[in-house]
C-alpha positions as a Markdown table, in Angstrom:
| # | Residue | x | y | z |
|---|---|---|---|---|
| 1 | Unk | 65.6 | 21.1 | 8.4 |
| 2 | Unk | 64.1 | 18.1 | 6.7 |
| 3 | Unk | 63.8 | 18.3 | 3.0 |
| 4 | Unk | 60.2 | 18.1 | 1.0 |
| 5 | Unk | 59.6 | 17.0 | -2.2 |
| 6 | Unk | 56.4 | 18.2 | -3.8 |
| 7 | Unk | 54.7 | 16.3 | -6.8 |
| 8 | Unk | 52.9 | 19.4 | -8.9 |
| 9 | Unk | 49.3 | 19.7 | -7.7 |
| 10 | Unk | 47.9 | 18.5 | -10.9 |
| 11 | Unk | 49.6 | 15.1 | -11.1 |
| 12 | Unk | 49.0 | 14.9 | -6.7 |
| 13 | Unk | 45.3 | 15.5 | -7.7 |
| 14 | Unk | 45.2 | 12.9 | -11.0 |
| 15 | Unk | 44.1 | 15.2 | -13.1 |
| 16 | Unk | 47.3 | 14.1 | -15.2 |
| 17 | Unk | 46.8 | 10.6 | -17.3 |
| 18 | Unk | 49.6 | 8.4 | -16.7 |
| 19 | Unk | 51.5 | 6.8 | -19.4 |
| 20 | Unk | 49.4 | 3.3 | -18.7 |
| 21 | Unk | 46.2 | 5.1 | -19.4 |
| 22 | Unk | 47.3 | 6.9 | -22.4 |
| 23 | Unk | 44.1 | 7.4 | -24.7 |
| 24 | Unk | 43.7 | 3.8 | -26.9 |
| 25 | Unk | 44.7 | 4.2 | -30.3 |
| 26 | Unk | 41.9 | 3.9 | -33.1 |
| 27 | Unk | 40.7 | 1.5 | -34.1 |
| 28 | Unk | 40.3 | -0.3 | -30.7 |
| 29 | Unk | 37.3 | -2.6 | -31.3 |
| 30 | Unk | 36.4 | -4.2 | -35.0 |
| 31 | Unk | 34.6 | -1.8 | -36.8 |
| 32 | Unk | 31.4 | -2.4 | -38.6 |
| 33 | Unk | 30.7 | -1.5 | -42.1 |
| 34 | Unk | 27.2 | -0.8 | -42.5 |
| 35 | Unk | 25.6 | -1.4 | -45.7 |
| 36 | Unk | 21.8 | -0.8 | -46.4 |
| 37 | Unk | 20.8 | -3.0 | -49.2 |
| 38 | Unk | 21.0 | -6.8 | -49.7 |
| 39 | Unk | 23.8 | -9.2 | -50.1 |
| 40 | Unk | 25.5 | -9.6 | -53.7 |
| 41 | Unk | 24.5 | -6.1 | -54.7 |
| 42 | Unk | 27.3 | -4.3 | -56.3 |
| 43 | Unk | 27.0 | -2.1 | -53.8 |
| 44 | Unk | 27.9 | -4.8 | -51.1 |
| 45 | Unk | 30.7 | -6.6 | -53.1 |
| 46 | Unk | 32.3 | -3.0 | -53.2 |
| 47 | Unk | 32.1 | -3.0 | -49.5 |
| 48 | Unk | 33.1 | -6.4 | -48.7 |
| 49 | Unk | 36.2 | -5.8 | -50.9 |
| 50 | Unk | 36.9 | -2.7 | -49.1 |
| 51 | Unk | 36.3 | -3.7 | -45.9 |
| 52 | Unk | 38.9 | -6.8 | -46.1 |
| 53 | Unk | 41.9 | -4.0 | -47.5 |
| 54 | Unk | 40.5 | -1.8 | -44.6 |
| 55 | Unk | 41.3 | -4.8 | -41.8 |
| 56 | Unk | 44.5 | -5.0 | -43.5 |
| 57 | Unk | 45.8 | -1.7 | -43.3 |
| 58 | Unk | 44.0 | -1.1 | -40.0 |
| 59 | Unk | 45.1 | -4.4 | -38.7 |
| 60 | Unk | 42.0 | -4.8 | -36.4 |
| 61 | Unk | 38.7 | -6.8 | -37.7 |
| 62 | Unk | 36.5 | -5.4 | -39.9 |
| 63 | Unk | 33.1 | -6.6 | -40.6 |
| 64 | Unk | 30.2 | -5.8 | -43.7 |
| 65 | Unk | 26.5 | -5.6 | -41.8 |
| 66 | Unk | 23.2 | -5.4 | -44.1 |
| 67 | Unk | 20.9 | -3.7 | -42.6 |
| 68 | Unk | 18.0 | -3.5 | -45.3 |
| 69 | Unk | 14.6 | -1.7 | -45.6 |
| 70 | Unk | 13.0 | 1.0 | -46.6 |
| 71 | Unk | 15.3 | 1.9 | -50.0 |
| 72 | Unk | 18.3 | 2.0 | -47.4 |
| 73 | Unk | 16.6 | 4.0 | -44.7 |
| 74 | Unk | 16.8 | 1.0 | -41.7 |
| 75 | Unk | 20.7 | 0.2 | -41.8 |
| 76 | Unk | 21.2 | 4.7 | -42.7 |
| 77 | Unk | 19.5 | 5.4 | -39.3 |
| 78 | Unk | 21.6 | 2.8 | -37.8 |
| 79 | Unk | 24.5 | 4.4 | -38.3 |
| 80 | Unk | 22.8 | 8.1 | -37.4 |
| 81 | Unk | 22.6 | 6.8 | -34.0 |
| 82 | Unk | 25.7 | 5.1 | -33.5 |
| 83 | Unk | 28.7 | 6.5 | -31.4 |
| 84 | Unk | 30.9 | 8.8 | -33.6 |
| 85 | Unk | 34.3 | 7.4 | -33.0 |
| 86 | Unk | 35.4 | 5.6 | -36.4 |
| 87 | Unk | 33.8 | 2.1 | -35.3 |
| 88 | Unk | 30.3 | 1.9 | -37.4 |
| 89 | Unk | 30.2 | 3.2 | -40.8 |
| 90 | Unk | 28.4 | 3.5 | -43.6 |
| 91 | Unk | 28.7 | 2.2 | -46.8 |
| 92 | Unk | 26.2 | 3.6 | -49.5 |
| 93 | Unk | 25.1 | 4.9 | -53.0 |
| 94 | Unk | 23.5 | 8.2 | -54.0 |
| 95 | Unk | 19.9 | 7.0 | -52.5 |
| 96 | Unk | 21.4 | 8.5 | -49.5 |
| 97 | Unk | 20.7 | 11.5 | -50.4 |
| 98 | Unk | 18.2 | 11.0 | -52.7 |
| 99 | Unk | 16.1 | 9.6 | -50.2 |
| 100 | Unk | 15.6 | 13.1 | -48.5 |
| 101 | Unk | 13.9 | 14.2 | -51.4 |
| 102 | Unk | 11.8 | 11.5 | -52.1 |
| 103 | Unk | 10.6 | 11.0 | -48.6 |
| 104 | Unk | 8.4 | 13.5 | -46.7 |
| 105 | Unk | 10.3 | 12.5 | -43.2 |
| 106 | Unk | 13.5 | 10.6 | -42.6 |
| 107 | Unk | 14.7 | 9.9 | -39.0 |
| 108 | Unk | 17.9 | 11.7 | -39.8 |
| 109 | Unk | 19.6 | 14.2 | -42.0 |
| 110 | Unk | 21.4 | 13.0 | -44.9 |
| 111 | Unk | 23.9 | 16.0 | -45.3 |
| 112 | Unk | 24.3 | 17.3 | -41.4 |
| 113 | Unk | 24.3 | 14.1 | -39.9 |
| 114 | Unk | 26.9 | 12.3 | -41.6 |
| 115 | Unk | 30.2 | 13.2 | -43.3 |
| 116 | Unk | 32.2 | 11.5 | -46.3 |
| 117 | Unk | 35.3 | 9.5 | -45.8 |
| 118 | Unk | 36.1 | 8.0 | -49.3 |
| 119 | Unk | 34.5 | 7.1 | -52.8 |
| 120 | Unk | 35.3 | 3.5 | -53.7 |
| 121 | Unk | 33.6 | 3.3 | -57.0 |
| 122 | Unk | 31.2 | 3.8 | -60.1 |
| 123 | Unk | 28.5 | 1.8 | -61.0 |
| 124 | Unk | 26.1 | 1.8 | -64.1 |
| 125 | Unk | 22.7 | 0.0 | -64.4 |
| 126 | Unk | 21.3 | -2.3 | -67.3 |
| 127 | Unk | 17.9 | -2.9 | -68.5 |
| 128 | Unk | 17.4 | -6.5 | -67.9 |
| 129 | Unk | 14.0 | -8.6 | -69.2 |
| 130 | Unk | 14.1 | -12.3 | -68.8 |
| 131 | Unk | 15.3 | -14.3 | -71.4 |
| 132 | Unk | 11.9 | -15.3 | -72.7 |
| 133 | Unk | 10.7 | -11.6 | -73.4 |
| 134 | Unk | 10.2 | -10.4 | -77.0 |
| 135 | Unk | 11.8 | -7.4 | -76.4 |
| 136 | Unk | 15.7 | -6.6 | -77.0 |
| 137 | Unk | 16.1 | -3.2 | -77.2 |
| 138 | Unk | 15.4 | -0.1 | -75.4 |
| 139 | Unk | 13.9 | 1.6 | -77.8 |
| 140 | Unk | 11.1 | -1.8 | -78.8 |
| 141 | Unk | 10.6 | -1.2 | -75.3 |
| 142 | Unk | 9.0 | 2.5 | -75.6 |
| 143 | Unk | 7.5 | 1.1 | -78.9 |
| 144 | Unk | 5.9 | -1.9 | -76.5 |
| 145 | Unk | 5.1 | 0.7 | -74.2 |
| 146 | Unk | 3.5 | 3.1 | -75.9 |
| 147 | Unk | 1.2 | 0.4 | -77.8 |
| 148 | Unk | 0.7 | -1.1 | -74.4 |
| 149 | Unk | 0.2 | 1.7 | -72.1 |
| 150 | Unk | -0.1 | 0.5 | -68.3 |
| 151 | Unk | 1.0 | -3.1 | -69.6 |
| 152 | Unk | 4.7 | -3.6 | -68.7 |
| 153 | Unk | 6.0 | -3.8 | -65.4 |
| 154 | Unk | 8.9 | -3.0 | -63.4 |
| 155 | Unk | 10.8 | -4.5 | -60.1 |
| 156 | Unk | 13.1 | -2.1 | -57.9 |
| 157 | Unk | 13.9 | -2.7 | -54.6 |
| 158 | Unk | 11.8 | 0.2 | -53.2 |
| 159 | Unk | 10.1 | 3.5 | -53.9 |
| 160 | Unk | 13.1 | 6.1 | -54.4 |
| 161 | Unk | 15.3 | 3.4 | -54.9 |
| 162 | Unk | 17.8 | 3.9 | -57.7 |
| 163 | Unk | 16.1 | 1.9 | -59.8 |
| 164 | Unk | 12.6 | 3.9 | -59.2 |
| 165 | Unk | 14.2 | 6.8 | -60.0 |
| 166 | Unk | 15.7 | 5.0 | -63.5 |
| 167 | Unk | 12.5 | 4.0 | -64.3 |
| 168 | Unk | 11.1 | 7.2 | -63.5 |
| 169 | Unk | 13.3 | 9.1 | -65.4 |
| 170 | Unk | 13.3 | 6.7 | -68.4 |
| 171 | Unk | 9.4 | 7.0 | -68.5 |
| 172 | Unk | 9.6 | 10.7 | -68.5 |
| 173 | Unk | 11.9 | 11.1 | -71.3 |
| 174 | Unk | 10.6 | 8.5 | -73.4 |
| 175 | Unk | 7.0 | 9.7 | -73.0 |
| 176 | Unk | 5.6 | 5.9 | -71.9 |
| 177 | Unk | 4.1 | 4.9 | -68.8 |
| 178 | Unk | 5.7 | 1.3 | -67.2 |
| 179 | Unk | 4.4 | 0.7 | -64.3 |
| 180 | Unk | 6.4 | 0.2 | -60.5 |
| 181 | Unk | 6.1 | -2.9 | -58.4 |
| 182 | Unk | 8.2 | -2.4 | -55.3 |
| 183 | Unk | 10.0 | -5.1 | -53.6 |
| 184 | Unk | 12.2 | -4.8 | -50.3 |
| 185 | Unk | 15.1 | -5.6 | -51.7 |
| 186 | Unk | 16.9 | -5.7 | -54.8 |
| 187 | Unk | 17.4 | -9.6 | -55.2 |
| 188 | Unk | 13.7 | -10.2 | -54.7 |
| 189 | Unk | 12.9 | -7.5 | -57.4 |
| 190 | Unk | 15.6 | -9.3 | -60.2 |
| 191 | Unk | 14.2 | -12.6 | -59.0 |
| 192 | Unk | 10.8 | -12.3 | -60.2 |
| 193 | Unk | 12.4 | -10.4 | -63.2 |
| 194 | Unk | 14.1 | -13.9 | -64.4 |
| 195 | Unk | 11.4 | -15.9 | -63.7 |
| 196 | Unk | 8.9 | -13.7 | -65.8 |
| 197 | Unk | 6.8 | -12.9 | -63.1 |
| 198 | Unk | 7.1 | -8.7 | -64.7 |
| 199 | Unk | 8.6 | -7.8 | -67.5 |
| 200 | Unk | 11.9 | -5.5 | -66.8 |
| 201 | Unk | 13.9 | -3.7 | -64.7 |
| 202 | Unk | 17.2 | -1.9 | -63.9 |
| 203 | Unk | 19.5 | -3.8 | -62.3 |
| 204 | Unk | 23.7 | -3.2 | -61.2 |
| 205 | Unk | 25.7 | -4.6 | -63.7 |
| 206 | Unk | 27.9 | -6.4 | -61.7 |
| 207 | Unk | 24.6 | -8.3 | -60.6 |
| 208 | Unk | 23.6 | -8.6 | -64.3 |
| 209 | Unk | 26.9 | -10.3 | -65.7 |
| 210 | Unk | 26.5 | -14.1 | -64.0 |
| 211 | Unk | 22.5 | -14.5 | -65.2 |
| 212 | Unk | 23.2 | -12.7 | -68.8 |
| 213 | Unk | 26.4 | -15.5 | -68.9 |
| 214 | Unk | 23.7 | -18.4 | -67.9 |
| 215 | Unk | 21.6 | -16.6 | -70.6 |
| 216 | Unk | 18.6 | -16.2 | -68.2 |
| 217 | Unk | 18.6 | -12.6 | -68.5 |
| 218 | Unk | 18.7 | -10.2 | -71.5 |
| 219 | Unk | 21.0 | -7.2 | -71.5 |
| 220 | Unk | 19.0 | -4.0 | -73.1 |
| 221 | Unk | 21.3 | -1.0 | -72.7 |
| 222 | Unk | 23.5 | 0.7 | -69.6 |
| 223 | Unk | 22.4 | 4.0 | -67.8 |
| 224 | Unk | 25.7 | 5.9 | -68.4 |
| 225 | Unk | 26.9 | 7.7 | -71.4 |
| 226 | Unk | 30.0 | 5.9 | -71.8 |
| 227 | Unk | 28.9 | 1.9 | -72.7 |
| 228 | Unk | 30.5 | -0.7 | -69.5 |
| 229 | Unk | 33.9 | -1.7 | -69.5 |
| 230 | Unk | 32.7 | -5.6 | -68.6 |
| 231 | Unk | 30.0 | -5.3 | -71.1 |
| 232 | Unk | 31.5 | -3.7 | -73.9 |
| 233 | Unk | 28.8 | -4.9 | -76.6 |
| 234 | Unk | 26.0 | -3.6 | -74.9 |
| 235 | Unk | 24.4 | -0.3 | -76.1 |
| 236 | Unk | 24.1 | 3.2 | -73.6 |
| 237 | Unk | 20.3 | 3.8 | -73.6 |
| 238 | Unk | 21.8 | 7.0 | -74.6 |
| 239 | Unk | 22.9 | 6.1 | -78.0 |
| 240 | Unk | 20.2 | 3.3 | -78.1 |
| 241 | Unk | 17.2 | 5.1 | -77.6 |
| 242 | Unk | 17.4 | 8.2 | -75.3 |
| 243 | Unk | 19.9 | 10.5 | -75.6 |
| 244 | Unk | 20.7 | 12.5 | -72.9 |
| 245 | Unk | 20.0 | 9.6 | -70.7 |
| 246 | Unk | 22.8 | 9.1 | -67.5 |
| 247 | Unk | 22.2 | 8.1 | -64.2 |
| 248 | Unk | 24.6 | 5.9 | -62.8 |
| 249 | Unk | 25.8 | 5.3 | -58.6 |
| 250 | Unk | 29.0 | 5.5 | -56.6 |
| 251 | Unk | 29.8 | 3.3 | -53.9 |
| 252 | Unk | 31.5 | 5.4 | -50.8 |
| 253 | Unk | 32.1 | 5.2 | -47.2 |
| 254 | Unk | 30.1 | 8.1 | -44.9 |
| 255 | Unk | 31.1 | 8.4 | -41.2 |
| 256 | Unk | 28.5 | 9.7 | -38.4 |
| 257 | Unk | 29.4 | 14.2 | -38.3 |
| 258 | Unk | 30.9 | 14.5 | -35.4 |
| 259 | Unk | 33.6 | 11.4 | -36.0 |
| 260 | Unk | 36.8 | 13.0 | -35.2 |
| 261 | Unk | 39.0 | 14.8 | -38.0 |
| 262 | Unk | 41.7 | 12.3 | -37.0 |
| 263 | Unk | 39.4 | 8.9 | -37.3 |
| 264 | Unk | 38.6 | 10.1 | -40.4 |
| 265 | Unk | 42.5 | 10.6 | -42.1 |
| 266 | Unk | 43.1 | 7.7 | -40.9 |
| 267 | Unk | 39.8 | 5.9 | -42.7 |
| 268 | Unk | 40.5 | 8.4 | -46.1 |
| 269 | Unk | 44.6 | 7.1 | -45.5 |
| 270 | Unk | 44.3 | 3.5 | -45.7 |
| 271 | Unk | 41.4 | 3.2 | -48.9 |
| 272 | Unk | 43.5 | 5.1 | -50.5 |
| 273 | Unk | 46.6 | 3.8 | -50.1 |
| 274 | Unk | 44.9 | 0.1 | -50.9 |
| 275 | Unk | 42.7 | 1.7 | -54.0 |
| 276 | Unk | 46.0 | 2.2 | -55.7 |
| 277 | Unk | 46.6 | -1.1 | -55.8 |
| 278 | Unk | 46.2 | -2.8 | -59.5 |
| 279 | Unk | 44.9 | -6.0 | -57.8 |
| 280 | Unk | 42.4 | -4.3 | -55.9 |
| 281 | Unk | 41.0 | -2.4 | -58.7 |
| 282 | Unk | 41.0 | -5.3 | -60.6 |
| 283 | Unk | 38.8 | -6.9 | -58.3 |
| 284 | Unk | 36.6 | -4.0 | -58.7 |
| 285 | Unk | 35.8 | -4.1 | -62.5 |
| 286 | Unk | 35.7 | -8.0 | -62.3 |
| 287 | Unk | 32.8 | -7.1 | -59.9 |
| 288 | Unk | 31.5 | -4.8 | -63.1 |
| 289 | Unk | 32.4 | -1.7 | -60.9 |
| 290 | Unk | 34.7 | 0.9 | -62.1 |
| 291 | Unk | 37.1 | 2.3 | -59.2 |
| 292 | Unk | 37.3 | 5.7 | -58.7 |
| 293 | Unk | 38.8 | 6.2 | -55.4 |
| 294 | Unk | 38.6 | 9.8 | -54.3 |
| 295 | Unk | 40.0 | 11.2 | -51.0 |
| 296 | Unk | 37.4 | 13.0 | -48.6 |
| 297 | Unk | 37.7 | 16.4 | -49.8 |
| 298 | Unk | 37.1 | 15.5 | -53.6 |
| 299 | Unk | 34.5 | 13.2 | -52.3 |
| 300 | Unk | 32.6 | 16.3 | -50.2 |
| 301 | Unk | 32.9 | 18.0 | -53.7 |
| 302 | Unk | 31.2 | 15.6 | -55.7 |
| 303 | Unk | 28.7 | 15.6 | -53.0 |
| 304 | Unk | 28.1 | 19.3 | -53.0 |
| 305 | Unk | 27.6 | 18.8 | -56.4 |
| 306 | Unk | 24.9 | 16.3 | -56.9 |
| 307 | Unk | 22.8 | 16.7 | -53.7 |
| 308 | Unk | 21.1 | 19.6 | -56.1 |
| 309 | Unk | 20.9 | 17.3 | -59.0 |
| 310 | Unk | 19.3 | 14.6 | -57.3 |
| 311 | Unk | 16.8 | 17.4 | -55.8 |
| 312 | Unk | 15.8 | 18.6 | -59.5 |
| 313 | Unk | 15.7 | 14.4 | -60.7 |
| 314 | Unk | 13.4 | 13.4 | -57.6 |
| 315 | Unk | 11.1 | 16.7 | -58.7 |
| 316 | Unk | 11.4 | 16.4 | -62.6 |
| 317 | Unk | 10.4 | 12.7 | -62.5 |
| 318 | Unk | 7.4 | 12.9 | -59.3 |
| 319 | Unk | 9.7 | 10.7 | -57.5 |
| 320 | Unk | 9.1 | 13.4 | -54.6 |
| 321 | Unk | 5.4 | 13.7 | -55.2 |
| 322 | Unk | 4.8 | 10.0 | -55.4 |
| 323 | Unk | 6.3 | 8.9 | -52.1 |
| 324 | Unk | 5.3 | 12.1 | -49.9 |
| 325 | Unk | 1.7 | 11.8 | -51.2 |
C-alpha cells in the first residue's frame, strides 16, 4: 500500500496564517499626532516635543497635525472618526472635556469615545495687557473694571475655550463684568492683545515668555496657586487679587476607545520611558510647561476626577448657558 500524508484540514483549507503573513507589528505606517489648536501654543510645543521622543522610541515617523476650529472641536472629531489602531491620536487640554458642557451638541462623546494614553504636562495661564496699558495688576484690573463696567475687553481663541472659561471665572469671583471677543484661534486673540486692539487676556505662559522678554506684553498674575517656575516674579492671581483662584491645563495624549489594550502600552511605554529623561523635561519647562508625566491609569484617574469639576465650572460661570443659548 502506498503511503498518505495529510496536512491538518485547517492549514489544507488556509485558515492557518503562514509565518510570511504574520500580523504587522505596530506601528506600521507614521502615525499622526493630532492637535486642535494653533501652532506655537504650549499646547503644540508639548506635542511636537513628544511626538519627536515618540518616533524615537517607536522608530517609525511621527508627525504633529493642527486641525483648528471651533475651541478644538474640528481636529477632536477628526480623531473620533479615525481607525482605532494606534495611528491618529490626539493631543489635547481639558477643553476636551470641557467642551461637552459648554456646547449643546458635539459630533462625538468626549468620555466614551476616546480613551487616555499619557499626560505629558502642566500648564498655567497669565494675564497679559499690552505694554501700553495702564494697568499692572490684577487687582487695578477689577478696580478698572468695576469703574468701567462693560469697558474692558478680552481675546480667547473661542467660546469655551480655556481662556473663556478663565475670564469667566475671574469675572464671577471678582464681581466685574469684562467683556469676550472670540477669535478662532489663540494667536489671533494675543495678536490683537499686543497691538492694543482690546485690552487683556489669558494667555499660556510658555507663549507669554518671548513678547514679555521683548517687553511688548505685560505679565499680570498666573492662574495656578503655586507662582511659575519660568516666571518666578510674577504674582498667582490668587495671592494677587483672588484667592481661591486656580485653573490651569495639562497637555495629554487620548487614543480613539476601541484602540487596542496592546497599542496603547506600547504608546503609555515609550512617553514614559522618554519623560524620564532630564533633557526632555528640561525642554518642557524651557517651553514654560511643567512635566508631569503620568501613565494611563493615573491619567484615567485624574480624568475621573475633573470631568465633574469642569461640569460645576462651565455651570457656576454660565459658560454652559452662554454657548447653548
Amino acid at each position: 500500500m502506498k503511503r498518505r500524508s495529510f496536512l491538518p484540514l485547517p492549514l489544507m483549507a488556509g485558515w492557518l496564517p503562514l509565518p510570511g503573513h504574520a500580523q504587522a507589528a505596530y506601528p506600521d505606517k507614521p502615525v499622526k499626532l493630532i492637535v486642535p489648536f494653533a501652532p506655537g501654543t504650549a499646547l503644540d510645543l508639548a506635542a511636537r516635543l513628544t511626538a519627536a521622543a515618540l518616533q524615537e522610541e517607536l522608530k517609525a515617523t511621527v508627525v504633529v497635525e493642527n486641525r483648528v476650529g471651533a475651541s478644538g472641536v474640528v481636529g477632536t472629531d477628526a480623531v473620533a472618526k479615525a481607525a482605532a489602531d494606534g495611528h491618529t491620536l490626539l493631543f489635547t487640554a481639558p477643553a476636551h472635556y470641557i467642551n461637552q458642557f459648554a456646547f449643546a451638541t458635539l459630533p462625538y462623546d468626549a468620555v466614551k469615545d476616546f480613551r487616555p494614553v499619557t499626560k505629558v504636562s502642566n500648564a498655567q495661564l497669565v494675564m497679559v495687557v499690552p505694554k501700553s496699558s495702564p494697568l499692572s495688576t490684577p487687582r487695578q484690573v477689577i478696580e478698572h473694571a468695576k469703574a468701567n463696567p462693560g469697558k474692558l475687553r478680552y481675546s480667547s481663541s473661542g467660546k469655551g475655550g480655556t481662556i473663556h472659561l478663565a475670564f469667566s471665572l475671574f469675572n464671577s469671583m471678582a464681581g466685574v463684568q469684562i467683556e469676550h471677543v472670540p477669535y478662532k484661534s489663540g494667536g489671533q486673540a494675543l495678536t490683537d492683545v499686543i497691538a492694543g486692539h482690546l485690552d487683556i487676556t489669558f494667555t499660556a505662559v510658555a507663549t507669554a515668555l518671548p513678547f514679555a522678554k521683548e517687553g511688548t506684553l505685560k505679565l499680570l498674575g498666573v492662574s495656578g496657586l503655586q507662582r511659575a517656575r519660568t516666571m518666578p516674579d510674577v504674582p498667582t492671581i490668587a495671592e494677587a487679587a483672588l484667592p481661591g483662584f486656580e485653573l490651569t491645563s495639562w497637555g495629554g495624549l487620548l487614543a480613539p476607545r476601541s484602540t487596542p489594550d496592546a497599542v496603547v502600552e506600547r504608546l503609555n511605554a515609550a512617553i514614559v520611558k522618554v519623560g524620564q529623561r532630564p533633557e526632555f523635561q528640561d525642554k518642557l519647562l524651557a517651553m514654560g510647561v511643567d512635566p508631569d508625566i503620568l501613565p494611563t491609569a493615573a491619567f484615567a484617574r485624574q480624568i475621573d476626577a475633573e470631568v465633574p469639576k469642569w461640569k460645576r465650572l462651565t455651570e457656576m460661570t454660565g459658560v454652559a448657558q452662554t454657548l447653548k443659548s
